[in-house]
C-alpha positions in Angstrom: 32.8 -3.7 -54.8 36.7 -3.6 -55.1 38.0 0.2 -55.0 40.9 1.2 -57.2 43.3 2.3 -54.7 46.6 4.3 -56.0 49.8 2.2 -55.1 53.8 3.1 -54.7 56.9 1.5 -54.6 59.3 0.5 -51.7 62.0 2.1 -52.3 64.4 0.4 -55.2 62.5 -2.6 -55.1 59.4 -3.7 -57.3 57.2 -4.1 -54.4 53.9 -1.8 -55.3 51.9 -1.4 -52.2 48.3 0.3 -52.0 48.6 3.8 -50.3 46.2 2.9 -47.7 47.4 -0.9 -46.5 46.3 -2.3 -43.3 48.0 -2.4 -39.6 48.0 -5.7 -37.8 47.7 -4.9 -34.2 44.2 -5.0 -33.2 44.0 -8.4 -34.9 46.0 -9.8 -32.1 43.2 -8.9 -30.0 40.3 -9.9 -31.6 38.5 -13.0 -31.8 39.5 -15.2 -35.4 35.5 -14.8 -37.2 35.5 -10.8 -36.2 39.5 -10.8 -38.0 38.0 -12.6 -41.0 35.3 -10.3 -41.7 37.6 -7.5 -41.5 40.0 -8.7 -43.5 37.7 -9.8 -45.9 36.3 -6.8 -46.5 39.8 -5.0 -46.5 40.2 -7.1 -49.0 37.3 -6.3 -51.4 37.8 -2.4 -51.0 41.2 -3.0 -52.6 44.1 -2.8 -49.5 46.4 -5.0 -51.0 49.2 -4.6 -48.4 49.1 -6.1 -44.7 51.5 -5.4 -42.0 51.6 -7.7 -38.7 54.3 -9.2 -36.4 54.6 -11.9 -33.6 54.1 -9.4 -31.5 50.6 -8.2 -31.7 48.7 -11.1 -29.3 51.9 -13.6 -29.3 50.9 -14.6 -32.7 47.5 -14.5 -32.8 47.7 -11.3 -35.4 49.5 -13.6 -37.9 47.4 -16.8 -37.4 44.3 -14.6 -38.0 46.0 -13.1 -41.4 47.1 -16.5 -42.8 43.7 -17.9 -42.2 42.8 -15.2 -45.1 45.4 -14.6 -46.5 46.3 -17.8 -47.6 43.0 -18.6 -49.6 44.8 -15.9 -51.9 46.7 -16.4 -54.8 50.2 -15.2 -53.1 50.9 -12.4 -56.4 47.9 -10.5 -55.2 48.7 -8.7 -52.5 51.6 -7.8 -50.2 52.8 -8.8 -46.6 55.2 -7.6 -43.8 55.8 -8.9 -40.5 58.4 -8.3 -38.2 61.5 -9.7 -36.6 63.9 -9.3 -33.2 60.7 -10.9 -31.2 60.6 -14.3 -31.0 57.6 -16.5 -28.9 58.6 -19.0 -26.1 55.6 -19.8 -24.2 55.2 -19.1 -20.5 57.9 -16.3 -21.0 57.6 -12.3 -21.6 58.6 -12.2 -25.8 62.3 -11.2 -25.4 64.1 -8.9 -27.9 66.4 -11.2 -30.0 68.5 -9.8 -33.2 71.1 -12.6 -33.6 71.2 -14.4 -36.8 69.4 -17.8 -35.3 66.9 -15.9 -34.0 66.0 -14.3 -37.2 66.0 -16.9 -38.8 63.5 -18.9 -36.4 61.7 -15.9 -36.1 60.9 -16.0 -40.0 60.0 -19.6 -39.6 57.9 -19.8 -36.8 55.6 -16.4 -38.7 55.7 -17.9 -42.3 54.3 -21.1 -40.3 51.7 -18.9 -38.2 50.9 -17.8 -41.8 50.3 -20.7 -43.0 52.6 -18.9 -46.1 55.9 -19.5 -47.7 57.0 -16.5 -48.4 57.2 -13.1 -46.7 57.8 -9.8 -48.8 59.0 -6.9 -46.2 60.5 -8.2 -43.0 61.0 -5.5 -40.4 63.5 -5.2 -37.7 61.2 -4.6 -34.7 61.4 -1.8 -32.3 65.6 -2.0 -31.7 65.1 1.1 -29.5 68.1 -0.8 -27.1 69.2 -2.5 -29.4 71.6 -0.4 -32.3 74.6 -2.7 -32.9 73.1 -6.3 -33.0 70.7 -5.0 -35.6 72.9 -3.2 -37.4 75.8 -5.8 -37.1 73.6 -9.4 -36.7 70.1 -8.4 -38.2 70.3 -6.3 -41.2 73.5 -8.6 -42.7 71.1 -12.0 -42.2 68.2 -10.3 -43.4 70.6 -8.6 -46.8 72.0 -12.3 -47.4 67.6 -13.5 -47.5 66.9 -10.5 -49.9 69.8 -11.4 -52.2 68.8 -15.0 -52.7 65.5 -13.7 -52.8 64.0 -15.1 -50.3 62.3 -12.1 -49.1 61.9 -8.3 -51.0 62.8 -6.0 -49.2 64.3 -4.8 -45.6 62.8 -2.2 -43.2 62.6 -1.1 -39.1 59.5 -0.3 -37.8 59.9 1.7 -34.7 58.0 4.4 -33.0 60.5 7.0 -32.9 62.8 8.5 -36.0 66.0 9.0 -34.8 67.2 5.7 -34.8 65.7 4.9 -38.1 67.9 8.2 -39.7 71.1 6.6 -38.5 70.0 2.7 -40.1 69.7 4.8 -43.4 73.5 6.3 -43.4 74.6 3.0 -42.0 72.8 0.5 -44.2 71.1 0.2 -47.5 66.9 -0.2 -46.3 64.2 -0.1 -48.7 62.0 0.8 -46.2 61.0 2.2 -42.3 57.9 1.9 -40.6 57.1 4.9 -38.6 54.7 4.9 -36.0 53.1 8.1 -34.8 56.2 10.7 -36.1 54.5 11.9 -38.9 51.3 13.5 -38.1 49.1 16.2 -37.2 50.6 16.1 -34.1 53.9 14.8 -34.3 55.7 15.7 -37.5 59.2 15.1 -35.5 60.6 12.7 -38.5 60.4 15.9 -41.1 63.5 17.4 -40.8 66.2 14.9 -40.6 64.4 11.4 -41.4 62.5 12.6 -44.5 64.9 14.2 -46.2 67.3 11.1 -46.1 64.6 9.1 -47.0 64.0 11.0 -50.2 68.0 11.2 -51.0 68.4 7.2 -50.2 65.6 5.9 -52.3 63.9 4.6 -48.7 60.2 4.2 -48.5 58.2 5.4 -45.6 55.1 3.3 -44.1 53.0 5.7 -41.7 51.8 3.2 -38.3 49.5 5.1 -36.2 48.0 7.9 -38.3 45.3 9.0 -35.6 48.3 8.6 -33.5 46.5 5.7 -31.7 43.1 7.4 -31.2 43.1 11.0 -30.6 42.8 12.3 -33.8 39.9 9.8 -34.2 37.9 10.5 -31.3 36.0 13.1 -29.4 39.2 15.1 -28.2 37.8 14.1 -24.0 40.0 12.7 -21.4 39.2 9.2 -23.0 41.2 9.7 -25.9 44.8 8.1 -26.0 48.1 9.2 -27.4 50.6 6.6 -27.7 48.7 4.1 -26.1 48.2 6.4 -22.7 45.6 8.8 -22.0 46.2 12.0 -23.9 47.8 14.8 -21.7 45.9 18.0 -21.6 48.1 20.3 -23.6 48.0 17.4 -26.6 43.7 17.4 -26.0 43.9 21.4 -26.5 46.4 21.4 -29.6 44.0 18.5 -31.3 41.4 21.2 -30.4 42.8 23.8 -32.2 43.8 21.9 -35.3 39.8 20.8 -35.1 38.7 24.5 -35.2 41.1 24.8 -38.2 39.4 21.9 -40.2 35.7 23.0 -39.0 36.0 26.3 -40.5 36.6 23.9 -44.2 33.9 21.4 -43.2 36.8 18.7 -43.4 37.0 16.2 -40.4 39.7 16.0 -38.2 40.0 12.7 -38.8 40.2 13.1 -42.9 43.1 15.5 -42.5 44.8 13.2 -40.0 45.1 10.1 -42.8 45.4 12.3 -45.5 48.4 14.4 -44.3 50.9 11.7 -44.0 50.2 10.7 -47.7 50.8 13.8 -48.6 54.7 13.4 -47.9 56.7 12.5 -51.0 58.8 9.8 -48.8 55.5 8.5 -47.8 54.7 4.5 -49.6 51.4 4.2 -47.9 49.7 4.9 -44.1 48.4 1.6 -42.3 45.5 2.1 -39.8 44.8 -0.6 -37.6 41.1 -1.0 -38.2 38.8 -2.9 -35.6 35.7 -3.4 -38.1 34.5 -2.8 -41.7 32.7 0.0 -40.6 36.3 1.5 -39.9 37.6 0.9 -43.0 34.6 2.1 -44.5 34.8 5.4 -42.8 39.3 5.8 -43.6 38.4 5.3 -47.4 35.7 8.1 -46.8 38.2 10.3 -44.6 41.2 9.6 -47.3 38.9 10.4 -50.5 37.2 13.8 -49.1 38.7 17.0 -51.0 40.6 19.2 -48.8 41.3 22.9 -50.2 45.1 23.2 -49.6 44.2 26.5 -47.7 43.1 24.6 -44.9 47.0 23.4 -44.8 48.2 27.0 -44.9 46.2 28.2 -42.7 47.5 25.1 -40.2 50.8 26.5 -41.1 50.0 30.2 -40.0 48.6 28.7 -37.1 51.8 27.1 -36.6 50.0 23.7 -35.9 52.5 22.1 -38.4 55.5 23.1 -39.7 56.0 25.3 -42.7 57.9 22.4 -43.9 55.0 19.7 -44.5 54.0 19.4 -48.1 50.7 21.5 -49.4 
């Protein structure tokens, strides 16, 4: 049964995209029946909007989603991948931002796709690389979004700071964040939300268990950024699960449903691995949390006093 999931716009654009979309990367790793089940059941729950890029398994990810997604009528849902990555076989993926490289790049996913269009395209991770994607990037992709060719323009990166100077120097309708906007990161809050709010710039939340921890048992198995969580993040997950126990909430249902609490916030994108996952973030993002439990966090000074109620 399809679920009726609340939507919001990217940023001055008349993309609507359901507050809980879906994160590409474990697809790239997955064999193509496992990817359809998921995304079929994705799908039927009501996640309308997909994020992937070349990245995640050199292609694989978006192979995996056009095999799906292209059974769909194109109107129905929303798609982002990502450029500045391109594919040459036999070599490590390089980072490319130059306009040729773009373009190919936009190619070679809408064929992987098996799409013609694309509606958010993403400058990939330029951590090294400010100036061609500010000066060679952005300006190809602004020329595709005023023929519209594609929607809307974002970065997706896993830290904030760059992302805060592409919105003074550039007019974005959207950042992907990964990992700088939760329970225990909320770095982005200070600087990057507030210009997000003033510049009409939608936020997409990557990595709201911040790649496991705030999913998992809280042992030495657990990872943080893709590495194995250092002690002093175990014990602050630890005390922001004896917090949520003492209001019978999971840690895991106040993970999801803090980002989306953010009014710069579009819509968080777990990477599911199964249906049972997806299953289990509709059940995390729909539980009622009293807002004490967020005060009390506050008091605690596990978050900042700044992060909505």
């Amino acid at each position: 049964m399809e679920t009726n999931l609340e939507t919001s716009r990217i940023g001055k654009t008349e993309i609507e995209v359901t507050k809980i979309g879906m994160g590409g990367a474990p697809m790239g790793r997955l064999a193509s029946n496992i990817s359809n089940d998921i995304l079929t059941y994705a799908y039927s729950q009501g996640i309308r909007y997909f994020d992937t890029a070349p990245l995640y398994g050199s292609g694989v990810s978006e192979k995996h989603y056009g095999e799906f997604l292209s059974t769909l009528p194109r109107k129905d849902f929303v798609l982002s991948s990502k450029v500045g990555r391109l594919i040459i076989p036999g070599e490590e993926i390089p980072f490319i931002y130059s306009k040729d490289a773009i373009l190919r790049s936009i190619e070679e996913s809408l064929t992987r796709l098996n799409l013609d269009s694309l509606d958010i395209v993403l400058i990939h991770d330029p951590d090294d690389h400010y100036r061609s994607a500010i000066d060679e990037a952005f300006p190809t992709l602004a020329n595709l979004r005023d023929q519209g060719i594609i929607k809307a323009i974002g970065a997706g990166m896993n830290q904030w700071e760059m992302l805060a100077q592409f919105a003074k120097d550039a007019d974005f309708d959207c950042f992907l964040i990964a990992g700088r906007y939760t329970l225990l990161d909320h770095s982005a809050i200070h600087e990057l939300m507030p210009l997000c709010i003033e510049k009409d710039i939608s936020l997409i939340l990557g990595g709201p268990y911040n790649s496991g921890i705030l999913a998992s048992d809280l042992d030495d198995a657990s990872t943080y950024f893709y590495q194995p969580s250092p002690p002093e993040v175990i014990e602050k997950a630890k005390q922001l699960k004896q917090v949520c126990d003492r209001y019978d909430v999971p840690l895991k249902a106040a993970a999801i449903q803090f980002g989306l609490m953010h009014p710069s916030v579009a819509s968080t994108i777990p990477g599911p691995r199964s249906p049972e996952e997806i299953k289990d973030n509709f059940a995390m993002a729909s539980l009622p949390i009293d807002s004490d439990l967020w005060k009390e966090l506050k008091q605690e000074n596990l978050i900042d006093r700044d992060c909505p109620e």
